[in-house]
C-alpha positions as a LaTeX table, in Angstrom:
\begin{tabular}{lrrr}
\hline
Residue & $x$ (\AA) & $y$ (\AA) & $z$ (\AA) \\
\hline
Unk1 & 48.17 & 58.14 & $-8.25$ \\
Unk2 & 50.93 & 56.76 & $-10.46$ \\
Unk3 & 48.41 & 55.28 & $-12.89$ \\
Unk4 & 46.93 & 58.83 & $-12.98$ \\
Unk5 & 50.40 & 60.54 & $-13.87$ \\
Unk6 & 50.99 & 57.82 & $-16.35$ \\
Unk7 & 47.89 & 58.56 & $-17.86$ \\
Unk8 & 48.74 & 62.04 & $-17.95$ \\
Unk9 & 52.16 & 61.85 & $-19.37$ \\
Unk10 & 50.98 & 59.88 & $-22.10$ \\
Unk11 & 48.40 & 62.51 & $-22.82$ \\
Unk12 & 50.78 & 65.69 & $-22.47$ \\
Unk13 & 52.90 & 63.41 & $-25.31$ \\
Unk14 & 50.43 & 62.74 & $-27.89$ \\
Unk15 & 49.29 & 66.20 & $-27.56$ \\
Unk16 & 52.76 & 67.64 & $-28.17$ \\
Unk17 & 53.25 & 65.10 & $-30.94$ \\
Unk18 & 56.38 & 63.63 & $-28.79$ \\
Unk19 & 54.93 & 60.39 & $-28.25$ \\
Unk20 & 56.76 & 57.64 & $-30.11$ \\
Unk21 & 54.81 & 54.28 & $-30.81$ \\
Unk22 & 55.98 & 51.16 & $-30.99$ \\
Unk23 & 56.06 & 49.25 & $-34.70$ \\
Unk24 & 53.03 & 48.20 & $-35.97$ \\
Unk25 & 51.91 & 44.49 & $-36.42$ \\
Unk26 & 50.54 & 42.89 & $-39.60$ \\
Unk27 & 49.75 & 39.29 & $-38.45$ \\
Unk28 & 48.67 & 36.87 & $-40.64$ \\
Unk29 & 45.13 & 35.69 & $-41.18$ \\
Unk30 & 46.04 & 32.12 & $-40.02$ \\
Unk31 & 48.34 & 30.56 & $-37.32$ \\
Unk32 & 51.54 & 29.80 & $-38.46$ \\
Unk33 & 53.96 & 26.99 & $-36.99$ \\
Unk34 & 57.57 & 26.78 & $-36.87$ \\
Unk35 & 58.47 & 24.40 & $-39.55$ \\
Unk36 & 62.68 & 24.75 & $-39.97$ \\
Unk37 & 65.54 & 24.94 & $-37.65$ \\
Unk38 & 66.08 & 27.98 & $-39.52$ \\
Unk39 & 64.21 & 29.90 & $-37.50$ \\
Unk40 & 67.13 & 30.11 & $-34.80$ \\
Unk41 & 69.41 & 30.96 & $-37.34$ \\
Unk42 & 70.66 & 34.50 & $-37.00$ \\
Unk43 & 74.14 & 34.15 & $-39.30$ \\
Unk44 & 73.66 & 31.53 & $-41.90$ \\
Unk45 & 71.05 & 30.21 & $-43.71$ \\
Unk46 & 68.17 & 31.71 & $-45.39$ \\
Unk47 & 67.51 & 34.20 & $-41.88$ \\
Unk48 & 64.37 & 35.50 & $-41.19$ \\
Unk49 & 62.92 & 38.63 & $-39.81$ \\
Unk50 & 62.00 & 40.21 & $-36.45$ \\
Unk51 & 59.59 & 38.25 & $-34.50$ \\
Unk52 & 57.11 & 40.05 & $-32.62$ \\
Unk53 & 58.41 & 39.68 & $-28.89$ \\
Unk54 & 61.92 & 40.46 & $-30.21$ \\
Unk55 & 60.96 & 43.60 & $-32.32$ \\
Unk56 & 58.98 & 44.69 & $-28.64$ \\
Unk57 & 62.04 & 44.12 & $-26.43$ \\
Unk58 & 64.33 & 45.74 & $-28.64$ \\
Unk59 & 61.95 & 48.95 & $-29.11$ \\
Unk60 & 62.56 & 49.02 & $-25.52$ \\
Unk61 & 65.59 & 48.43 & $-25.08$ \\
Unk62 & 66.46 & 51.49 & $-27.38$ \\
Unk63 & 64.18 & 53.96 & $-25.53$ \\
Unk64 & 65.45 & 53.32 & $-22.24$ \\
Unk65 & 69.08 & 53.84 & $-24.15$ \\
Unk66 & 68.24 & 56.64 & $-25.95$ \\
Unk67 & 67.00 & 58.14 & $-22.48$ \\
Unk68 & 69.94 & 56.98 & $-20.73$ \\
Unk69 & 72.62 & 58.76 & $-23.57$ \\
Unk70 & 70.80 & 61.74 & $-23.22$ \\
Unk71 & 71.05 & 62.53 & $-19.42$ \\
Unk72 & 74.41 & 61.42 & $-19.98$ \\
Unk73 & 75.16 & 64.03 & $-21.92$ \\
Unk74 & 73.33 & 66.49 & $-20.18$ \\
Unk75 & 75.12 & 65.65 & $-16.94$ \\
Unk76 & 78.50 & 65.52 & $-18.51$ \\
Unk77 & 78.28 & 69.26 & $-19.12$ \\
Unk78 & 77.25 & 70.28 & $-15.64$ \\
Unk79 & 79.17 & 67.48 & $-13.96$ \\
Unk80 & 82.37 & 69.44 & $-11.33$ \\
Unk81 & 84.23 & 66.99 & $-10.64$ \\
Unk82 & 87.07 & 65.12 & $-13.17$ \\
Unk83 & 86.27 & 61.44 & $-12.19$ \\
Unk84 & 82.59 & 62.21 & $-12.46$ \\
Unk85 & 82.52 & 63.84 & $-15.83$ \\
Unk86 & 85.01 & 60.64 & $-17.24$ \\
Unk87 & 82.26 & 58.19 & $-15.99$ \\
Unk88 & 79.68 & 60.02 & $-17.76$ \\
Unk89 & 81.28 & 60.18 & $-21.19$ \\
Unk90 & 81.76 & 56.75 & $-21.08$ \\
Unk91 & 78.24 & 56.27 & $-19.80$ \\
Unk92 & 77.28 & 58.14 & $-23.19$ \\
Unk93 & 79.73 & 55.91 & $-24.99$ \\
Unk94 & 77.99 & 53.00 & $-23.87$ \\
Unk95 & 74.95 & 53.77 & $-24.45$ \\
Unk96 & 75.74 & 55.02 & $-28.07$ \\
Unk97 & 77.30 & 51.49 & $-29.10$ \\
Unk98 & 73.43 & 49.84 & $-27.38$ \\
Unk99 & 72.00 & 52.61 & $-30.00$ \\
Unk100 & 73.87 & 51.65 & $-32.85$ \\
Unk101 & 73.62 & 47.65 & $-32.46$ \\
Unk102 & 70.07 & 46.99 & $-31.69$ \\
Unk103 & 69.07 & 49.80 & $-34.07$ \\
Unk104 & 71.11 & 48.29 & $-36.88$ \\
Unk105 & 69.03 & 45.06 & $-36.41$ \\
Unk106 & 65.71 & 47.02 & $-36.51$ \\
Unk107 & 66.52 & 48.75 & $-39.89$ \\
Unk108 & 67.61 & 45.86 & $-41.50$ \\
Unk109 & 63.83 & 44.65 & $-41.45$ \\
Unk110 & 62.59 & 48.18 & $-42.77$ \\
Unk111 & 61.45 & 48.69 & $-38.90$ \\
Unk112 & 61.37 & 52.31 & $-37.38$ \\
Unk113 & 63.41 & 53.35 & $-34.50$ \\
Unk114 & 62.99 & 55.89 & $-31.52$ \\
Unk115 & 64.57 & 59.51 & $-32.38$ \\
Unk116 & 67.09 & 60.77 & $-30.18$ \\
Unk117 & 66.77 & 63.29 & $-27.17$ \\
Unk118 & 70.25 & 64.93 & $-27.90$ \\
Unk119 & 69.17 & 68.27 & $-29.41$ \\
Unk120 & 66.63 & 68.85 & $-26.64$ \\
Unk121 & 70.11 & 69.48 & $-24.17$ \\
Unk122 & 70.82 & 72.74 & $-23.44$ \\
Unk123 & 74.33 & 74.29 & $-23.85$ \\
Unk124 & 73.98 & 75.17 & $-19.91$ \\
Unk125 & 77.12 & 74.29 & $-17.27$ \\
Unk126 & 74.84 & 74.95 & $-14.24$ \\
Unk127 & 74.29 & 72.02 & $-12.80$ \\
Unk128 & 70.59 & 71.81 & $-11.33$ \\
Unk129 & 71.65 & 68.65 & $-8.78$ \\
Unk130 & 74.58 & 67.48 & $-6.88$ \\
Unk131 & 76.71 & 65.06 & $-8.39$ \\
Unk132 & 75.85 & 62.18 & $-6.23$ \\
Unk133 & 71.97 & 62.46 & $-7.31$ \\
Unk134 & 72.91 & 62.57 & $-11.11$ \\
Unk135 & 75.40 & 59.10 & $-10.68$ \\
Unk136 & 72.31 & 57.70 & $-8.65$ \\
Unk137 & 70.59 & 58.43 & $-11.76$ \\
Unk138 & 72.32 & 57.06 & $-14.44$ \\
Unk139 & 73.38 & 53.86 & $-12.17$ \\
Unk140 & 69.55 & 53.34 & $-11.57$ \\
Unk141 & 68.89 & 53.28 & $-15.53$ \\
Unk142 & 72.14 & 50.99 & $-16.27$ \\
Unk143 & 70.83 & 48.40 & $-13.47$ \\
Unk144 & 67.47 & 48.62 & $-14.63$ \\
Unk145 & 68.41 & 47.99 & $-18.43$ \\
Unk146 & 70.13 & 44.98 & $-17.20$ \\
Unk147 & 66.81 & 43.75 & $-16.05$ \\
Unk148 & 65.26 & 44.34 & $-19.19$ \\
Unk149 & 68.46 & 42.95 & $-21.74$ \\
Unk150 & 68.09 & 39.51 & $-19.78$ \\
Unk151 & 64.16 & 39.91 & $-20.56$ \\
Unk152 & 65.31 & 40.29 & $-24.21$ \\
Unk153 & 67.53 & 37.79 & $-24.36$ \\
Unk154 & 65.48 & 35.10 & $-22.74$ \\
Unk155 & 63.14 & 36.28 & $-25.81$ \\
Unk156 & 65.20 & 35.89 & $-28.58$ \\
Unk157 & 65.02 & 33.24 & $-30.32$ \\
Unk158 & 67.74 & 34.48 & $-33.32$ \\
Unk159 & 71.63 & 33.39 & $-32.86$ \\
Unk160 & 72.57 & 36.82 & $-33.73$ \\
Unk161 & 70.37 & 38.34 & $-31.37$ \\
Unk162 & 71.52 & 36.33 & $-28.12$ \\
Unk163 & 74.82 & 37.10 & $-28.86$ \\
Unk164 & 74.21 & 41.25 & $-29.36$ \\
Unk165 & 72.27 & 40.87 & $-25.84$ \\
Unk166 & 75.25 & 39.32 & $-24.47$ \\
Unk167 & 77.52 & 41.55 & $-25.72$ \\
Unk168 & 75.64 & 44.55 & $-24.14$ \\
Unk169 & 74.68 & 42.73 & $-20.50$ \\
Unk170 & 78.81 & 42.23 & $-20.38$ \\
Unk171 & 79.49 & 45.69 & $-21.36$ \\
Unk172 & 76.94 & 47.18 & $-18.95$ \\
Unk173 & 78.56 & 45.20 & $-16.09$ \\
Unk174 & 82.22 & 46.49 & $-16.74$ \\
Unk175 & 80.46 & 50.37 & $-16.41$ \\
Unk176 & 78.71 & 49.49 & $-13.40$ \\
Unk177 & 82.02 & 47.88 & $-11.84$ \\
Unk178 & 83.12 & 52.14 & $-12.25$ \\
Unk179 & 79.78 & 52.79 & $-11.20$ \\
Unk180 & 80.56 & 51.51 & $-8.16$ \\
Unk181 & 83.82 & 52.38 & $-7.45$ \\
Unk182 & 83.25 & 56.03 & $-7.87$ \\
Unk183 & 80.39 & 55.64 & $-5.72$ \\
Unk184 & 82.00 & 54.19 & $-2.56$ \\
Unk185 & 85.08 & 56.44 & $-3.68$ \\
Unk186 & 83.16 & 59.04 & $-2.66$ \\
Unk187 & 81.26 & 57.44 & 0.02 \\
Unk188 & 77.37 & 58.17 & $-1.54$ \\
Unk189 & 76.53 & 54.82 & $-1.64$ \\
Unk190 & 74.91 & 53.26 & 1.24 \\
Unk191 & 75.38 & 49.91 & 2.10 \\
Unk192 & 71.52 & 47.48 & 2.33 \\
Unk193 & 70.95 & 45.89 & 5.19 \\
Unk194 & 72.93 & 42.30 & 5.36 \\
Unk195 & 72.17 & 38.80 & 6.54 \\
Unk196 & 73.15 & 38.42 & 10.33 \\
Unk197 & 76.91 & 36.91 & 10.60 \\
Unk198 & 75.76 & 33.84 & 12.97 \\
Unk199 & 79.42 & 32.94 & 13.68 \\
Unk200 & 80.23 & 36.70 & 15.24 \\
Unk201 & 76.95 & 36.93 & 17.10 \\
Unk202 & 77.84 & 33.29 & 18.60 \\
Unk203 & 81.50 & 34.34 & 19.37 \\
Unk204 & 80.13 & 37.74 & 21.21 \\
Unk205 & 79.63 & 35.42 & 24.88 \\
\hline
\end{tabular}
């Protein structure tokens, strides 16, 4: 069933003309070997450009930042309550500097990068959920990207990369920290189940 909506997304996209490819590849007719220490070299040296599992986990990254600056946005303007609305402009904030880093690096190797979802947000201030579904939201695609930077920077195999990956997983965890304590501010998050405490269950006779 999910396949089949997949499927079907991808369809409705490419029919609309919304759907955004990845970069294309131009390999080379022969295998090539790493022949220069070089090729870790993201800030001195000669440099070199994007490898393919890099310019793939970047592409990513972006789309799944682009996504997550747009509902931020959007929710921002139908968002009630003061604390709720801060968190989302800085959610927007950090997803903007994410946009502007890893699509920096892209550019500077001539490479495309995925257009923005801004302009499809409505000037509406009716908000269509509750404010605990639209954190739950945005929380869900900040913990999710973290998943995905640490597949990126695992990766990279550029200096300059490692460190912009970095930079962003450390950022990411400072807005979840708020994240959280709006959450349990408000009481909407609920706590997973836990490990039994075998010292309190032995002290209970």
């Amino acid at each position: 069933m999910q396949k089949k909506m997949y499927n079907q997304t991808i369809e409705l996209l490419l029919e609309k003309g919304n759907f955004q490819r990845d970069p294309l590849f131009y390999p080379a007719q022969n295998p090539q070997f790493i022949s220069s220490q070089d090729f870790t070299d993201g800030f001195f040296g000669k440099g070199r450009k994007l490898a393919a599992t890099e310019i793939i986990s970047i592409s990513l990254n972006l789309k799944k930042s682009v996504m997550a600056k747009t509902l931020s946005i959007a929710f921002s303007q139908v968002a009630q309550t003061k604390e709720v609305r801060k968190f989302l402009t800085d959610s927007e904030k950090t997803a903007d500097q994410q946009i502007k880093a890893f699509s920096k690096i892209m550019q500077a190797d001539n490479l495309p990068v995925p257009k923005s979802w801004e302009t499809e947000v409505t000037t509406s201030t009716d908000s269509p959920f509750s404010e605990k579904l639209m954190l739950y939201h945005i929380g869900f695609l900040f913990q999710a990207a973290q998943n995905y930077h640490g597949a990126g920077l695992t990766s990279s195999m550029r200096t300059d990369l490692v460190t912009a990956y970095e930079g962003t997983i450390l950022k990411n965890l400072m807005l979840k920290k708020k994240w959280f304590d709006l959450m349990v501010q408000y009481k909407w998050l609920e706590q997973p189940p836990l490990a039994p405490n075998r010292k309190e269950i032995a002290q209970q006779k």
